[in-house]
C-alpha positions, 0 to 999 in steps of 0.5 A: 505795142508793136506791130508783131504783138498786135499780130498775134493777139488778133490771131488768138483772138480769132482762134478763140472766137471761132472755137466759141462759135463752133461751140454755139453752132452745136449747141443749137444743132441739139448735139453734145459738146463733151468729146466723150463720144455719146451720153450713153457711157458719160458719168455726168450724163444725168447733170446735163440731160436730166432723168426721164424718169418721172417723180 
């Protein structure tokens, strides 16, 4: 590998980690990480939150 490949693939690499630890650091703040906008109007919103509703 050249000097320019090893370049770029430390560049994506970087990318991708601080995409990944965005992700955790909201994850652990409790807020969501679809980009619907709010639970309230999402589809799958049951699969992620359960339902509070007791059985």
């Amino acid at each position: 590998m050249n000097l320019p490949t090893i370049i770029v693939l430390a560049v994506v690499v970087l990318v991708f980690a601080a995409i990944v630890a965005n992700e955790i650091r909201k994850k652990k703040a409790g807020k969501s990480s679809c980009s619907c906008g709010g639970c309230s109007g999402c589809g799958l919103k049951d699969q992620c939150h359960g339902t509070s509703e007791k059985k």
